[in-house]
C-alpha positions in Angstrom: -49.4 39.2 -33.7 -50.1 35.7 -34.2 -47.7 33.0 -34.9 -45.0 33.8 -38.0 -44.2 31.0 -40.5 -41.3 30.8 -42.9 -41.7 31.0 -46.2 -41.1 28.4 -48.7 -42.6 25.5 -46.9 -43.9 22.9 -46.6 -40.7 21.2 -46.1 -40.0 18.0 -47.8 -39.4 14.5 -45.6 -36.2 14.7 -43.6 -35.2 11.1 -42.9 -35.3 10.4 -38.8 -33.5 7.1 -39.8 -29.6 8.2 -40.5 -26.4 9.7 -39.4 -24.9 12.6 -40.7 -22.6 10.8 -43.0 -25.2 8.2 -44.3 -27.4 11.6 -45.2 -24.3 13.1 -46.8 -22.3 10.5 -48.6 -24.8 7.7 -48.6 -28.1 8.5 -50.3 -30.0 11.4 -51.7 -33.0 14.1 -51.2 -35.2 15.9 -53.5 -33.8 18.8 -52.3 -30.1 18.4 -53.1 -29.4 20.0 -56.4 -27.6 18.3 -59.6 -24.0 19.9 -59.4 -21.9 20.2 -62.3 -19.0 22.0 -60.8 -15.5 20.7 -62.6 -14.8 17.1 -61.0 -17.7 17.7 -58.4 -14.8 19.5 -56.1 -15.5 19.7 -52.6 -12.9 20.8 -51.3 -9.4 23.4 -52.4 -7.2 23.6 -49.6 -5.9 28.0 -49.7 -2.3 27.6 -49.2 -1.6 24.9 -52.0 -4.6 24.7 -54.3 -5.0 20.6 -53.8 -8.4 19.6 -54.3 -10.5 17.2 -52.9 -13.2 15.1 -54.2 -16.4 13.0 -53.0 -14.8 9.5 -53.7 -11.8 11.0 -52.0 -13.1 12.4 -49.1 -15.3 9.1 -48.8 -12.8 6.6 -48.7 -10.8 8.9 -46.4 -13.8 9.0 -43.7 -13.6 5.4 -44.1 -10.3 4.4 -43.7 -9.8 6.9 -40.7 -13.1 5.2 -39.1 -11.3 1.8 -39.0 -8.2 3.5 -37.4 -10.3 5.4 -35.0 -11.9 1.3 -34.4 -9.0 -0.7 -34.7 -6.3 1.2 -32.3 -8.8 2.9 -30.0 -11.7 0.9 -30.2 -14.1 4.2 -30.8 -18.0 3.0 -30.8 -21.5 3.6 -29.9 -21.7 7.4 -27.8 -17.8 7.7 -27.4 -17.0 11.1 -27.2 -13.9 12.4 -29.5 -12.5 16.3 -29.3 -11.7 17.7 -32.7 -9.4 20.4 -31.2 -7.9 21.9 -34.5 -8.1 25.1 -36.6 -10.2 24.7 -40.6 -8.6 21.7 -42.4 -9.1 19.5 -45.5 -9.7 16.6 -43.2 -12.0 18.3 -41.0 -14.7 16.2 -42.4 -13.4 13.7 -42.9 -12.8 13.6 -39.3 -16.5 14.1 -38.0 -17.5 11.7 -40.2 -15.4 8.7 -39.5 -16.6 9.3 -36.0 -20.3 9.4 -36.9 -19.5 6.2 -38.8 -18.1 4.1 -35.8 -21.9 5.8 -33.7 -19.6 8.3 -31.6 -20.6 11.9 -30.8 -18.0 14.8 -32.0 -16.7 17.8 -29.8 -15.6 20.4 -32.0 -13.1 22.7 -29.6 -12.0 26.5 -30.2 -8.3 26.0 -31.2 -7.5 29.2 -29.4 -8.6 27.7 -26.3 -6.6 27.9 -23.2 -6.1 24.3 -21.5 -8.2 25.5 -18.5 -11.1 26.2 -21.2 -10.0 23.0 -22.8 -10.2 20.9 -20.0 -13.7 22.1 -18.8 -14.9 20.8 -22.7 -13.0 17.3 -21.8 -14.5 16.9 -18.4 -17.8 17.9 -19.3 -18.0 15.3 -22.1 -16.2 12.5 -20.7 -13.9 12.7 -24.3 -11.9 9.9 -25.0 -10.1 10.7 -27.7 -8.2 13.9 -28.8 -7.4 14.8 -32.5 -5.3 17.6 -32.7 -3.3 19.9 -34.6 0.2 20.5 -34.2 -0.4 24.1 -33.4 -2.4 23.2 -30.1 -0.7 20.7 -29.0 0.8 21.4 -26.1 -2.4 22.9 -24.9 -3.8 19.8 -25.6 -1.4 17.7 -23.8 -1.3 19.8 -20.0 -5.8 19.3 -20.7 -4.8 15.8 -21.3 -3.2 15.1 -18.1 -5.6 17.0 -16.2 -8.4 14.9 -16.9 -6.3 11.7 -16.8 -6.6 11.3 -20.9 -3.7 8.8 -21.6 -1.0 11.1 -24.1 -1.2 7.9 -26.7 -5.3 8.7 -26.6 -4.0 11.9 -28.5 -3.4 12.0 -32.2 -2.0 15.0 -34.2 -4.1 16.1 -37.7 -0.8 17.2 -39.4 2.9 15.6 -38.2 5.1 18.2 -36.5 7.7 20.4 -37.7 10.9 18.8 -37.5 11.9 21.8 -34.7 9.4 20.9 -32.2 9.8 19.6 -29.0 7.0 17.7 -27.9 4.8 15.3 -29.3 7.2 13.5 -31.8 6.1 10.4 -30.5 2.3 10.9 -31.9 0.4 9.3 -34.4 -0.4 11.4 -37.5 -4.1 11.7 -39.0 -2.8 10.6 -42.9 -1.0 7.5 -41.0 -3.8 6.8 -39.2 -5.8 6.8 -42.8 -3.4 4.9 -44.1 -3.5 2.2 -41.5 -7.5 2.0 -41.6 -7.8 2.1 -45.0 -4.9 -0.9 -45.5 -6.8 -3.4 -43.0 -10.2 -5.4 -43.6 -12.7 -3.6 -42.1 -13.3 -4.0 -38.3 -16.7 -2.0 -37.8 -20.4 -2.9 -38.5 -22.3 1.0 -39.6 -25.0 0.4 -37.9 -28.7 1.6 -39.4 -30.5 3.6 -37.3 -34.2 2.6 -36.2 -37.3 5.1 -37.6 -37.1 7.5 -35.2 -33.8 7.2 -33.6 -31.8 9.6 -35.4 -34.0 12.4 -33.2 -32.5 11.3 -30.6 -28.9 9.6 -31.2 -26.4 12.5 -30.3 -24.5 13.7 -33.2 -22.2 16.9 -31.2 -21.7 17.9 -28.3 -21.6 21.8 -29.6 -20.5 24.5 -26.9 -22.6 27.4 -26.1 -22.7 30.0 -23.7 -26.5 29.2 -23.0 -28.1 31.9 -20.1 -25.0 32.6 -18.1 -22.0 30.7 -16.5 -18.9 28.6 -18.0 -20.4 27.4 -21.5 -22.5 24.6 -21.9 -22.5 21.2 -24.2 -25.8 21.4 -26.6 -26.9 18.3 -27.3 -27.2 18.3 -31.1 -28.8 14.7 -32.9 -27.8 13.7 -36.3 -31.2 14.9 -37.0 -31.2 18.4 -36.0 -28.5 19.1 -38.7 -30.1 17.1 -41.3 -32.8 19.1 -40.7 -31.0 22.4 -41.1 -29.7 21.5 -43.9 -32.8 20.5 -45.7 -34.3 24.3 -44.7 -31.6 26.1 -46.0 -31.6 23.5 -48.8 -35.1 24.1 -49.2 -35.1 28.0 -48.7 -32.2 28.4 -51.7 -34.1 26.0 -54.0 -37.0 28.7 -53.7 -34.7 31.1 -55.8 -36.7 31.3 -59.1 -34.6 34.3 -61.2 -32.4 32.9 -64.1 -29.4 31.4 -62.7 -26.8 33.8 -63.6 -28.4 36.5 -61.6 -29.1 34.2 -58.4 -26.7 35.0 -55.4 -26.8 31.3 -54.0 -26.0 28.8 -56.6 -24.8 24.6 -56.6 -21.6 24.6 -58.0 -19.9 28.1 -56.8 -16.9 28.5 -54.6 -17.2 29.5 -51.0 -14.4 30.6 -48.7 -14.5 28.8 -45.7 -12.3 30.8 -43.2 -15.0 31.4 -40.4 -14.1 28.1 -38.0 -15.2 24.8 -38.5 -15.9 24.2 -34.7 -18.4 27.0 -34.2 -22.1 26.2 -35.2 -21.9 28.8 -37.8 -18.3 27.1 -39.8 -19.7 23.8 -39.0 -23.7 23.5 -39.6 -24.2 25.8 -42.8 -20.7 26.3 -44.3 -19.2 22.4 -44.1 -22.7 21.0 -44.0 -25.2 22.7 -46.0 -22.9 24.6 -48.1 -21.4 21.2 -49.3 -24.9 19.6 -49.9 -26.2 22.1 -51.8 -23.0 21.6 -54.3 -20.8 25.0 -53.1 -16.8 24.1 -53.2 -15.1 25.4 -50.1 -11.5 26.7 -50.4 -10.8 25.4 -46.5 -8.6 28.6 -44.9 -6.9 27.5 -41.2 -6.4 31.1 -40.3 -7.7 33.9 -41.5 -5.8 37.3 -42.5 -7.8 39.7 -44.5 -5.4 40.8 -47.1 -4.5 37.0 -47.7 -8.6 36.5 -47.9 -8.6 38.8 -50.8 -5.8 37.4 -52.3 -7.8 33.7 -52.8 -10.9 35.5 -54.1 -8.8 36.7 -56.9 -6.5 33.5 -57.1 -10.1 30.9 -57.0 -12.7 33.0 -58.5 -14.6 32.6 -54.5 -18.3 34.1 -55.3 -19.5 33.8 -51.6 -18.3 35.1 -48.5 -19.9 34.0 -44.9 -18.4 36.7 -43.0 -19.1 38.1 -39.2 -18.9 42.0 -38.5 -14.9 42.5 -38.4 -14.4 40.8 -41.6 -17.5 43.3 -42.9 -15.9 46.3 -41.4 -13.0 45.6 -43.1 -14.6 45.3 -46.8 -15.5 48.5 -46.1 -12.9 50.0 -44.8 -9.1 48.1 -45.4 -7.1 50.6 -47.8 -5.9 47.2 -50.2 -9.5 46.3 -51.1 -9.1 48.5 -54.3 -5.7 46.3 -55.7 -7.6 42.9 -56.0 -9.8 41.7 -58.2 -13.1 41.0 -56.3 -15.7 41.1 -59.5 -16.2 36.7 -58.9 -18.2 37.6 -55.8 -21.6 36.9 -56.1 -22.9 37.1 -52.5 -22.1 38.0 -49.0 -23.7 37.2 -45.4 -22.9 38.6 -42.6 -23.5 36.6 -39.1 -22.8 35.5 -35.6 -23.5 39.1 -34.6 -26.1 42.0 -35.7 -24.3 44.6 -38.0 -25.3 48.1 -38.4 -27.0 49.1 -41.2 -24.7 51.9 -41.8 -22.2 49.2 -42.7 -24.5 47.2 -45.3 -24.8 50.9 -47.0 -21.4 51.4 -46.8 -20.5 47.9 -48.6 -23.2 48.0 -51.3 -22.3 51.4 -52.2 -18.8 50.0 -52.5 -19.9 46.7 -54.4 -23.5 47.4 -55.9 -23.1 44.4 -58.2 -23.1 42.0 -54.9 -26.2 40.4 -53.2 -25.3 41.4 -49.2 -27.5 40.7 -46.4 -27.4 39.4 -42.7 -28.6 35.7 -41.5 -29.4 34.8 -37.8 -28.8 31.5 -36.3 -28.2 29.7 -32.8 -26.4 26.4 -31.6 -29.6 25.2 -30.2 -31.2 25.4 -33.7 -28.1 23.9 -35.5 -27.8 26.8 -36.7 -29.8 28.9 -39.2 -32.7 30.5 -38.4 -33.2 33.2 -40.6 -31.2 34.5 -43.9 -31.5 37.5 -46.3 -34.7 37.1 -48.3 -33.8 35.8 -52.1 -35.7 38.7 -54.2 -34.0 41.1 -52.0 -30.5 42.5 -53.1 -29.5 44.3 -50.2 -30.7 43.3 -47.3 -33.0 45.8 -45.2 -30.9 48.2 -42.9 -30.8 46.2 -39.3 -32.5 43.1 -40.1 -31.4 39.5 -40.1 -33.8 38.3 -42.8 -36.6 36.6 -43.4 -37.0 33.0 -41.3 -36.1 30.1 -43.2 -39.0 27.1 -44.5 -40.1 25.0 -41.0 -39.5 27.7 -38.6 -42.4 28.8 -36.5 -41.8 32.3 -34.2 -43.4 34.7 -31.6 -42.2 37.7 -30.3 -43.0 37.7 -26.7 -44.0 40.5 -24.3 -42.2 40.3 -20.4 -46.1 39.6 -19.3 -46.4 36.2 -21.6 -48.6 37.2 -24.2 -47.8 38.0 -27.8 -46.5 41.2 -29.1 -47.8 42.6 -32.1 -45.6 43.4 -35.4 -43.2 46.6 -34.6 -43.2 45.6 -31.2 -40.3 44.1 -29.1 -39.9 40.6 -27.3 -38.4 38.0 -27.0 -37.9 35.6 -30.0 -39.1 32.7 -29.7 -39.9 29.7 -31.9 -39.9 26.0 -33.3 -37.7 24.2 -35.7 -37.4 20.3 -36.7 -33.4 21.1 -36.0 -33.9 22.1 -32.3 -30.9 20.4 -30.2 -32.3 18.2 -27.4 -31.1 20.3 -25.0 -28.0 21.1 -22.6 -25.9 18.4 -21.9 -26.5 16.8 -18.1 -28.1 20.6 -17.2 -31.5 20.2 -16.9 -32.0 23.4 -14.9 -31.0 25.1 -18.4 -32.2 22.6 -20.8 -35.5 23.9 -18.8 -34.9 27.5 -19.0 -34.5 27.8 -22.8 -36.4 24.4 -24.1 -40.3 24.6 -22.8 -42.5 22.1 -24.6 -40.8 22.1 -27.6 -40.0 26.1 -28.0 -36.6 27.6 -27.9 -36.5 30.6 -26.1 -33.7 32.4 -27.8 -32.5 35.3 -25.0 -32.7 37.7 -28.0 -35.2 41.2 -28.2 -36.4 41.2 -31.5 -39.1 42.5 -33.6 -40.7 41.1 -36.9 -42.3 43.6 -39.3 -45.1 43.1 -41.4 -42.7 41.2 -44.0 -41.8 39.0 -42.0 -38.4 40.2 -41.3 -36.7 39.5 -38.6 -34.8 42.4 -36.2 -32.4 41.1 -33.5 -32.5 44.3 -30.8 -30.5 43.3 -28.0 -29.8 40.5 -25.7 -31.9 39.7 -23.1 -29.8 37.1 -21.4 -26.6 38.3 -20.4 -24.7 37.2 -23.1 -22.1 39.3 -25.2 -20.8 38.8 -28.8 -17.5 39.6 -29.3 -16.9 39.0 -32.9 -19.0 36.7 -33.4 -18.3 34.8 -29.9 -20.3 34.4 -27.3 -19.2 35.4 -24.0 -20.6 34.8 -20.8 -20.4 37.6 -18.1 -20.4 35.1 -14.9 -17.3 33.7 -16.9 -15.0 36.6 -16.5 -16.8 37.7 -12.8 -15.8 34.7 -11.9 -12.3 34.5 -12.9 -11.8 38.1 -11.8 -13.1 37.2 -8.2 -10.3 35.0 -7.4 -8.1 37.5 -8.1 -6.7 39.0 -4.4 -7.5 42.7 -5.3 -11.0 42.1 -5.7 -13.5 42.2 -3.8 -16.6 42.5 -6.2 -16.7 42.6 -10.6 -19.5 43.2 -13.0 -18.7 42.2 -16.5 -20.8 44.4 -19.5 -19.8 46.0 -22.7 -19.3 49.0 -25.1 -19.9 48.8 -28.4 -17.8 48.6 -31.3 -18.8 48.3 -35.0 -15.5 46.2 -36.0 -15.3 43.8 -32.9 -19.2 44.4 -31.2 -19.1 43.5 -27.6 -16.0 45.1 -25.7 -15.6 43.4 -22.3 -15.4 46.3 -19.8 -15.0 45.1 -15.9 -16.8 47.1 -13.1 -14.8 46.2 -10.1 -14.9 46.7 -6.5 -11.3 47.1 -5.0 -10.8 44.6 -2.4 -9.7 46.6 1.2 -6.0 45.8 0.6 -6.0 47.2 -2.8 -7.9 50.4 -1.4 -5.8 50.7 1.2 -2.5 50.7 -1.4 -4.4 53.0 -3.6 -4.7 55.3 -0.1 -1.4 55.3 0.1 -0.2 55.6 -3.3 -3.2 56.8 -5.9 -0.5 55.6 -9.0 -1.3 51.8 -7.7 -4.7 52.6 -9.3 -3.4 52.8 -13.0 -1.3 49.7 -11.9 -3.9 47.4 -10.3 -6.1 47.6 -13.0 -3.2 46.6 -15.6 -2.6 43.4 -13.7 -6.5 42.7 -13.8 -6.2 43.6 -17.4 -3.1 41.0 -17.9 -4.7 38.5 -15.5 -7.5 38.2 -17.6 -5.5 38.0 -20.7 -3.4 35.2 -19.7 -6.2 33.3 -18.1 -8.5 33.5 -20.8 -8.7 33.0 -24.7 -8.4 36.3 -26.7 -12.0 37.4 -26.7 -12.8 36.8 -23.5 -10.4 39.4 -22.4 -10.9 43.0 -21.2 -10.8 44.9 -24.2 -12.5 47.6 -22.9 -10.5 47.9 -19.7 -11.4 48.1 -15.8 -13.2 51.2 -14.2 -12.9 51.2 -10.6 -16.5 51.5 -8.8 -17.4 51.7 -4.8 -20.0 49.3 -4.9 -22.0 46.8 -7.8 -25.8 47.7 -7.7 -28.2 44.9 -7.5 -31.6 44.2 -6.5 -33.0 43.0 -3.2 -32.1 39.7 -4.0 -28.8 39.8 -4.8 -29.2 40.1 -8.5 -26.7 42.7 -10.3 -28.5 45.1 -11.7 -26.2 44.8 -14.8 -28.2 47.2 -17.3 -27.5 50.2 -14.8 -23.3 49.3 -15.2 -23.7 48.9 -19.1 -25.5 52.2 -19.8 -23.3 53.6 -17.3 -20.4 52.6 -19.5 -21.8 53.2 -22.8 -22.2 56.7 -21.9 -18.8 57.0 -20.1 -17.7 56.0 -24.0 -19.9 58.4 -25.8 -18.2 61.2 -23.6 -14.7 59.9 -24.0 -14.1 58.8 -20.8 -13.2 55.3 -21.2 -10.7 54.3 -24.8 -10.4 50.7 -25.5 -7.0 50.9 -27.5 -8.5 48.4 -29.7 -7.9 48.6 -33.3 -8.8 46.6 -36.2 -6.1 44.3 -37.4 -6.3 45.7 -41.0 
């Protein structure tokens, strides 16, 4: 098969020459459309309705950039950690910072502060914005990395019951401040050139295997994106009132701003190309339906769970869903089955499935625009300025129908891993990205993810890296050796399952006593969950093995352990006790 091109292209110029917020709120591109949305909203926060404009959102990005200037002194390459669940100033927030030339963290708000202190240390962060939810995770990371507690500032002030933190700075003071005082900051222009290279995020991905990795994401990378999917929509030729994309509709943005899919397409592009987003901090599915009905939302980005639930959750009939237009489904293949299911359920709505990575910040590939259901299993056809192959093991290129691994180019490739140039190497090579995923492409051009070749898992939508957990669990006194795979669920994917190895005191108290068995693997169980955030944990439980099988060299022979346990499933041997939260 030779080389596979997206459709739509060639792309228009995307300017090498600004920063995220000069490309947003500064100038514009032939490929942003006219929106004539009410008020040009941007923004509806769920639980009150407030909305938010450009001029408003503008002058709050600058007055929280002097702030961040004038009490911190944030510049140039500063790192600052964003460690909050989806709110209105979200932003506001990344873009003050890309104002004053610092590089964003985004971090998951459901982190533990052992996850949240690996983030901090690996990016040198100098500043923490926070919510009040987090924030006594935020404080123990804090002092573990020797981050001052007046180098934290909270995004929302605390309830009047808490305990800790009273003593903090608030984000709308902070606005307030900054926007009261002259103004203490030069934006500087970027050189031709340089916005390839300036660093925009420090984005978190598992990468290949291990604790997850920093991706080094420039300003242009997601101006980039955002000109494909820009460019891709724009391609959409039926009459308006039939198209399933369109400037000006309402989007609910539940999915989390920190992850490359909440942040890149739904705050970025979503916003360029004129959508409104009603910004939801925590999602609950009945309450989701709820502000379709109460703002007329007509697109839904959604990951499998939330899918599975469209299909499935008994109060779907009682609301009023007829203002959706469109929904995508992401972070994680879906079964077909499913996408039959829904549009058999809601033929009127335009459903497919999009692929996307952090190192391509972040679409890749999205339901093809003359197609009304998507086709069973695939993640859609490759957006404008992507380049793919489908490689065999050997090197050479596999033919259409045929499996490999994906591989391709985009202008909104990251740089690469963050101070890891062993797996910058591994996955960048000479300016392809070699994805980890088996995948075929059809004749059409479609685009079918298979499986994983790197050891990665998704759990609803997350990566997770085996070595992550085996790690973890081998520091645990009653083991002596742990392989991490999965089963496979259609609401959550990936179910962590643990093959472990008792160590010879815990086999020498199951000898004596073969109930410690039922009770060694619950403490493994709740020594995970405590240690680790809530999908990282062993969902799938622990199944006692004599011995991990690996190869000559050492390597675990990890497909043997996941077949072994996705047949031990099939037969009813192993029961997850996982339920959807319906």
């Amino acid at each position: 098969m030779a080389e596979i091109q997206g459709p739509g292209g060639p792309l228009p110029f995307i300017p090498d020459d600004v920063t995220v917020p000069q490309f947003l709120l500064d100038s514009q591109h032939p490929s942003r459309p006219v929106v004539t949305n009410a008020g040009n909203v941007w923004l509806i926060e769920d639980s009150t309705g407030r909305k938010v404009g450009y001029e408003e959102i503008r002058a709050r990005t600058h007055g929280l950039a002097n702030a961040l200037h004038l009490r911190w002194n944030i510049g140039e390459n500063d790192v600052v950690c964003i460690f909050s669940p989806n709110h209105m100033d979200y932003p506001a927030m990344i873009w003050a910072i890309h104002r004053l030339g610092a590089i964003v963290t985004t971090a998951n708000p459901a982190y533990t502060a052992e996850e949240l202190v690996h983030q901090l240390r690996t990016t040198s962060a100098k500043l923490i914005l926070v919510h009040p939810w987090n924030v006594d995770t935020a404080l123990a990371a804090a002092q573990a990395v020797g981050i001052p507690p007046e180098n934290i500032a909270l995004v929302d002030p605390l309830p009047a019951s808490a305990s800790k933190g009273s003593g903090f700075i608030t984000l709308p003071e902070l606005v307030k401040q900054g926007s009261s005082q002259p103004t203490s900051f030069t934006e500087r222009k970027l050189k031709p050139g340089e916005a390839k290279t300036k660093l925009a995020f420090l984005s978190f991905s598992s990468g290949t295997t291990g604790l997850p990795k920093a991706v080094s994401i420039p300003h242009y990378s997601l101006v980039a994106n955002i000109v494909q999917v820009a460019t891709f929509l724009n391609g959409d030729t039926s009459p308006p009132e039939s198209r399933g994309f369109r400037p000006g509709d309402v989007v609910f943005a539940a999915l989390p701003f920190y992850h490359a899919y909440g942040l890149a397409f739904i705050m970025h592009a979503l916003l360029f190309y004129g959508y409104t987003l009603v910004v939801v901090p925590k999602f609950n599915f009945v309450d989701m339906l709820k502000s379709i009905e109460r703002y007329r939302i007509n697109f839904l980005p959604t990951v499998p769970p939330m899918f599975v639930l469209l299909c499935k959750h008994p109060d779907v009939p009682k609301y009023d869903l007829s203002s959706v237009r469109s929904i995508l489904c992401g972070a994680a293949p879906l079964f077909g089955e499913l996408m039959e299911q829904l549009s058999k359920k809601f033929p009127k709505i335009k459903i497919g499935q999009g692929f996307g990575m952090t190192e391509s910040f972040t679409m890749v590939a999205m339901l093809a625009l003359d197609q009304h259901v998507g086709t069973p299993n695939s993640a859609g056809v490759l957006l404008p300025g992507i380049t793919a192959r489908v490689v065999r093991a050997d090197g050479s290129l596999a033919p259409h129908g045929e499996a490999g691994q994906f591989v391709f180019k985009s202008p909104a490739l990251a740089l690469g891993y963050y101070n890891n140039e062993k797996a910058t190497k591994e996955t960048f090579v000479d300016g392809w990205l070699y994805s980890g995923d088996e995948v075929t492409i059809n004749e059409k051009g479609e685009l079918f993810v298979l499986d994983r070749i790197k050891e990665l898992l998704k759990v609803r939508g997350f990566q997770v890296a085996p070595a992550e957990i085996e790690g973890y669990l081998l520091e645990h006194p009653d083991v002596a050796d742990a392989c991490v795979v999965s089963i496979l669920d259609d609401y959550h994917g990936d179910l962590p399952l643990a093959f472990i190895v008792p160590s010879a005191s815990a086999q020498e108290r199951i000898k004596q006593d073969p109930a410690e068995a039922d009770a060694i693997k619950a403490k493994l169980i709740k020594y995970v969950a405590d240690g680790k955030i809530y999908y990282k944990q062993l969902t799938a439980g622990v199944v006692f093995t004599d011995v991990i099988p690996k190869n000559p060299s050492g390597k675990m022979l990890r497909r043997l352990l996941r077949d072994r346990a996705r047949e031990m499933w099939k037969n009813g041997q192993l029961s997850s006790g996982v339920k959807p939260k319906l």
